[in-house]
C-alpha positions in Angstrom: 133.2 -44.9 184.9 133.5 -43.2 181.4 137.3 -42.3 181.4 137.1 -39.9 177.7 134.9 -37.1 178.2 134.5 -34.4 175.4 132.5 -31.3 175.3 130.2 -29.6 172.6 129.3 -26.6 173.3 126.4 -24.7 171.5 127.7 -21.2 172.0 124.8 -20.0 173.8 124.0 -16.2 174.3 123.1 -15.0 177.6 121.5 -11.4 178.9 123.4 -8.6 178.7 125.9 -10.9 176.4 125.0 -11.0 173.0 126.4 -13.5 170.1 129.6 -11.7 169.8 130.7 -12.8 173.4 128.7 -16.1 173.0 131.4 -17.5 170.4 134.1 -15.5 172.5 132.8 -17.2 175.4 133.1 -20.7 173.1 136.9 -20.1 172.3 137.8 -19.6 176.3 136.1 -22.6 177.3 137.8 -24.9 174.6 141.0 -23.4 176.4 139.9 -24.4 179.8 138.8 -28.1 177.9 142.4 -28.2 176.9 143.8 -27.3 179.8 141.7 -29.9 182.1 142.4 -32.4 180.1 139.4 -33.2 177.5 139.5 -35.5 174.9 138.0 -33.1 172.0 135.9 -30.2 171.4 133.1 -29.8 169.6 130.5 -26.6 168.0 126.8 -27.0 166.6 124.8 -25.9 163.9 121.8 -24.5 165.0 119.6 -21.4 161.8 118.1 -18.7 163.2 118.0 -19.4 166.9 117.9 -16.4 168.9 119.4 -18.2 171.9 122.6 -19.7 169.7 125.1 -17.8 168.1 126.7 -21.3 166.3 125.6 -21.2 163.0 128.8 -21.7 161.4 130.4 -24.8 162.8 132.8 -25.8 160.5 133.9 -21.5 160.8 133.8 -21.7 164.4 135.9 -25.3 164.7 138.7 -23.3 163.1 138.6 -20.5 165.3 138.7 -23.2 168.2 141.4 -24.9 166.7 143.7 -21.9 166.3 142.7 -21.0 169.9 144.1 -24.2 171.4 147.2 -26.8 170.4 146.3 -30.4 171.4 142.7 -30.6 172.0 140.6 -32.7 169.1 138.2 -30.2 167.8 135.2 -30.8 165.7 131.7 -30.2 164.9 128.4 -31.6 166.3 127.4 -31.5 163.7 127.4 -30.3 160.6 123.5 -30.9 159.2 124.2 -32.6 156.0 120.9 -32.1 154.7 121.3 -28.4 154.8 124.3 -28.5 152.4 126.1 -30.3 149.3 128.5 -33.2 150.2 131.2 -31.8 147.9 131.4 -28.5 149.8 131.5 -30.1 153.6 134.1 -32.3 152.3 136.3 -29.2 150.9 135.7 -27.7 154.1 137.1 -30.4 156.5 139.9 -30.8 154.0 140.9 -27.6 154.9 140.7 -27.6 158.8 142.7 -30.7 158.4 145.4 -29.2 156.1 145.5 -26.2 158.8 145.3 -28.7 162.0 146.5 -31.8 161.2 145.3 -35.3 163.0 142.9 -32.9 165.1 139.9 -32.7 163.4 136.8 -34.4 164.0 133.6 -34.6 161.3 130.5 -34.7 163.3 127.7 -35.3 161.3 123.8 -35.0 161.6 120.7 -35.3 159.6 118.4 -32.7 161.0 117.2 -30.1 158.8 115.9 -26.6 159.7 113.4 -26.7 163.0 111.1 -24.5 161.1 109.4 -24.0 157.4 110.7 -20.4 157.4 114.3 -21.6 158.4 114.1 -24.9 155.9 113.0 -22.3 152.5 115.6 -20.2 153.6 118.4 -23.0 153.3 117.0 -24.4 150.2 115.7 -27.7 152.1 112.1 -29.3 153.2 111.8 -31.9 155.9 112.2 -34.9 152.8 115.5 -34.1 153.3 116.8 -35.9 156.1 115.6 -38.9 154.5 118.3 -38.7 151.8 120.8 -38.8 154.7 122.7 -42.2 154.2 122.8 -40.9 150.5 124.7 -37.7 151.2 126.8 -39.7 154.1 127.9 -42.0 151.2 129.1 -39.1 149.0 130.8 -37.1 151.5 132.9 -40.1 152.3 133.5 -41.1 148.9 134.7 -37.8 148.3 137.2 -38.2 151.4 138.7 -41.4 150.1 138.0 -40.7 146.5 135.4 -44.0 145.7 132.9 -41.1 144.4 131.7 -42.0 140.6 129.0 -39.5 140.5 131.0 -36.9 139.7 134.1 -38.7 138.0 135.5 -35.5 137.1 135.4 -33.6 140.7 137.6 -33.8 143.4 137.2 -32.5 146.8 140.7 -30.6 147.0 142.3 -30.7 149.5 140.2 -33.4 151.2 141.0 -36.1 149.1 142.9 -38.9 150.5 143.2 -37.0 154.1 141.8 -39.0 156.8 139.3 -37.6 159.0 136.9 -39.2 161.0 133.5 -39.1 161.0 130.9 -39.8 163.4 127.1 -39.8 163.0 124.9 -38.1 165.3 121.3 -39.8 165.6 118.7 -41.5 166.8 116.6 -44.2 165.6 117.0 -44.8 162.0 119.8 -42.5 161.6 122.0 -44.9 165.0 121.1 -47.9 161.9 122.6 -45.4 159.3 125.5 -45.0 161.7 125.6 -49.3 162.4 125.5 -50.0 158.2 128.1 -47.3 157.6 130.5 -48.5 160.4 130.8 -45.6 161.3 131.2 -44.3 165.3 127.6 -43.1 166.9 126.6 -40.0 169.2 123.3 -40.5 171.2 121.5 -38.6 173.5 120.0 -37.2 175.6 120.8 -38.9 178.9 117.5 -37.7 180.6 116.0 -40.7 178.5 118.4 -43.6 179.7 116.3 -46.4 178.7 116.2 -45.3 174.8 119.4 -44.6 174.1 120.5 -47.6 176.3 118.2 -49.3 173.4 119.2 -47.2 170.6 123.3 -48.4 171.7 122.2 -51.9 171.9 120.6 -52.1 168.0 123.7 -50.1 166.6 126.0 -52.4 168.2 124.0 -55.6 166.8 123.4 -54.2 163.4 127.4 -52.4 163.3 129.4 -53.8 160.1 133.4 -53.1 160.3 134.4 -51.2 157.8 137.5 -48.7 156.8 136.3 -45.8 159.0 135.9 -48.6 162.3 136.4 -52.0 163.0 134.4 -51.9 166.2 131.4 -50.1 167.3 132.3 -47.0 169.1 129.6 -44.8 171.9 129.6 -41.6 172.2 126.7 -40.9 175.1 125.7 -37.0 175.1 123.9 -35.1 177.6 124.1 -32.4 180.3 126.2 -32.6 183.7 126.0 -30.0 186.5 128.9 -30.8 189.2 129.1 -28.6 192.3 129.7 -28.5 195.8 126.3 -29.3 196.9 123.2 -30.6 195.0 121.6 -27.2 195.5 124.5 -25.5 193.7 124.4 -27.8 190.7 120.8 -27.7 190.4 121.0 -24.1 189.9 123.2 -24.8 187.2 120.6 -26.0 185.1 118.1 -23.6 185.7 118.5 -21.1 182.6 118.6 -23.6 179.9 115.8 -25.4 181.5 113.3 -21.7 181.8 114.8 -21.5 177.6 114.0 -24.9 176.7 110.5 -24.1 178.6 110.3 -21.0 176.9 110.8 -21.9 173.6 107.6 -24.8 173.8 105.4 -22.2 174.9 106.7 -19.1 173.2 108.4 -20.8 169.6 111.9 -19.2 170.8 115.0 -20.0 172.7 115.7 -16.6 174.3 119.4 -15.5 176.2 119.9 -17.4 178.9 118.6 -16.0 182.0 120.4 -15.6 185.7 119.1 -18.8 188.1 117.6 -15.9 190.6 115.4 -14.3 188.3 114.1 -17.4 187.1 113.1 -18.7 190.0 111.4 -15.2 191.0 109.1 -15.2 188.0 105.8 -16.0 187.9 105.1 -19.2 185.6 101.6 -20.0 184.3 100.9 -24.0 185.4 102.2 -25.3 181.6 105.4 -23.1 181.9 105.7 -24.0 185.6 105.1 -28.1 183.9 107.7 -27.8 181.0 110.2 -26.3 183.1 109.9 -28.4 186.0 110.3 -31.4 183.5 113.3 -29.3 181.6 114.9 -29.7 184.9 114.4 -33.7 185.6 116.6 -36.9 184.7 120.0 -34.5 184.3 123.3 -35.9 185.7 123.8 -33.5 188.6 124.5 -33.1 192.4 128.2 -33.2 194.3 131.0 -34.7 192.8 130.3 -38.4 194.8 126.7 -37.9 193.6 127.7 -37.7 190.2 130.3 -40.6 190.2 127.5 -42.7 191.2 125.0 -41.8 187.9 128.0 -41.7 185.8 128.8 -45.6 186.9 125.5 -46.3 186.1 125.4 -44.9 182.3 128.7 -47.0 181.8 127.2 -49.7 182.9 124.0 -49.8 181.4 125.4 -48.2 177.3 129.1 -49.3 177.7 129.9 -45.9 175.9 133.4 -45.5 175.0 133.2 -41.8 175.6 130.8 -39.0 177.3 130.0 -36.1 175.6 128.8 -33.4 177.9 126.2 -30.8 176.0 125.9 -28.5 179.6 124.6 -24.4 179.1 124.2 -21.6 182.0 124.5 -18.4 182.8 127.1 -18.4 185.3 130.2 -18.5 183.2 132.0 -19.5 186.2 129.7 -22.1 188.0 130.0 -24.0 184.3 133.8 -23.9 184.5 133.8 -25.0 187.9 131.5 -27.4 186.9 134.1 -28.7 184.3 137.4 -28.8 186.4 135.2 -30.4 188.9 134.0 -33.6 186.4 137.4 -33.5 184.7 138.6 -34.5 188.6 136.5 -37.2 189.6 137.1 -38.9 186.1 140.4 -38.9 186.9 141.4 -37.0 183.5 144.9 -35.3 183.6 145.4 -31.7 181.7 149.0 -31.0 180.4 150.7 -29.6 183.1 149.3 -32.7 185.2 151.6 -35.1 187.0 151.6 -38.8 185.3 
């Protein structure tokens, strides 16, 4: 069994709730997170997605840490290719100055899903390939190794120590291996590749300052419940989104499982959903034991990140307090 588990949450809007309640929504569930016991929190960066209202993460992971007192809180990620190394560093010098030992720098090296999106940030799809040049930067900003710039300093950042993980696949889990740096990979719907993308960054890892060991972060959705039924319908509204958004170029608000189910699907919608729905850790509390056990054993990951969206405010914070439990995690007010 994975003993850490950590939540990122994507502050996802839902009918009738628009982006103001969607980060609202963000701050009470890092609460709850807290309060059953999870290791960290973390937000997203996601341009110009009608469905998600985190566009701001480092923003948001202050507002997150001011809403809670032990949790670690972070980002997942920050793009870097969407901004300047200097400027991410100052910002994570500054959560840390406000929140010490608590902050987490979750990095990625997607760029905006779109050309619209991409000319609106000043960035083209080239840019991700400059990746392990920016990650370089940022951290010789952090520890103050940067020569580029001999005259700059990232103030207040420099000399704090804040850790860093990459978040990738392929090439960017080498990136991740070379930099010694700690790796987040997912989706768990596709076991076999990130049980393969875990094995080459643990083969290819080189200690360094930030890590002397490879460390796995596995990420993907879980739906816990009281029956199989119940937790199924906890995936249904991101899985109608993720269907809509293939067919349709959108992520819309999240939708209520029984209107979902009543509408009529053409035979591709009907396909991407159905397939939106398959390979996700879900079912009773025994059930999902079991397929955790199995993703220990088959990545070793150190920690799970769980990535889960619905509706139901309340079915998803069951859903929580109910994995926090069979993992045997302890909140604060918990006995020892």
């Amino acid at each position: 069994m994975i003993r850490k588990l950590s939540i990122l949450d994507r502050s996802r809007t839902r009918r009738g709730h628009p982006a103001p309640q969607a980060l609202r929504d963000t701050l009470e569930l890092a609460r709850t997170a807290e309060q059953l016991g999870y290791h960290r929190f973390w937000v997203s960066e996601h341009h110009s997605v009608p469905g998600v209202a985190g566009s701001a993460p480092t923003v948001l992971a202050a507002a997150v840490a001011g809403a809670t007192a032990r949790i670690r809180v972070g980002t997942g990620g920050v793009m870097l290719p969407n901004h300047q190394p200097l400027v991410v560093a100052e910002q994570f010098g500054v959560l840390e100055s406000l929140f010490p030992g608590r902050i987490d720098m979750g990095l990625g090296r997607s760029v905006g899903f779109t050309g619209g999106i991409r000319r609106a940030l000043g960035r083209d799809t080239g840019d991700a390939d400059r990746f392990e040049e920016q990650l370089t930067e940022l951290l010789g900003w952090l520890d103050g190794t940067q020569r580029a710039h001999p005259e700059v300093h990232a103030h207040p950042a420099e000399g704090l120590r804040i850790p860093a993980y990459v978040l990738a696949t392929g090439e960017g889990a080498r990136i991740a291996a070379r930099a010694g740096l700690p790796l987040v990979v997912g989706d768990l719907r596709s076991r076999d590749r990130v049980s393969e993308i875990v094995r080459a960054y643990r083969e290819e890892f080189r200690p360094s300052a930030h890590g002397a060991e490879p460390y796995v972060v596995v990420s993907g959705t879980v739906a816990v419940a009281a029956t199989a039924e119940e937790a199924r319908r906890i995936l249904i509204p991101e899985a109608w989104s993720l269907a809509h958004s293939r067919t349709r170029g959108s992520f819309p608000p999240l939708r209520p499982a029984e209107e979902i189910e009543a509408l009529e699907m053409t035979p591709k919608e009907r396909e991407l959903y159905e397939g939106a729905l398959t390979g996700h850790i879900h079912g009773t509390e025994d059930q999902v034991a079991e397929q955790l056990a199995e993703v220990a054993e088959r990545t070793g990951a150190d920690e799970l990140l769980v990535t889960t969206s619905t509706f139901d405010r309340t079915a998803l914070l069951d859903s929580y307090a109910r994995l926090a439990r069979l993992t045997g995690i302890r909140g604060p007010a918990d006995p020892l």
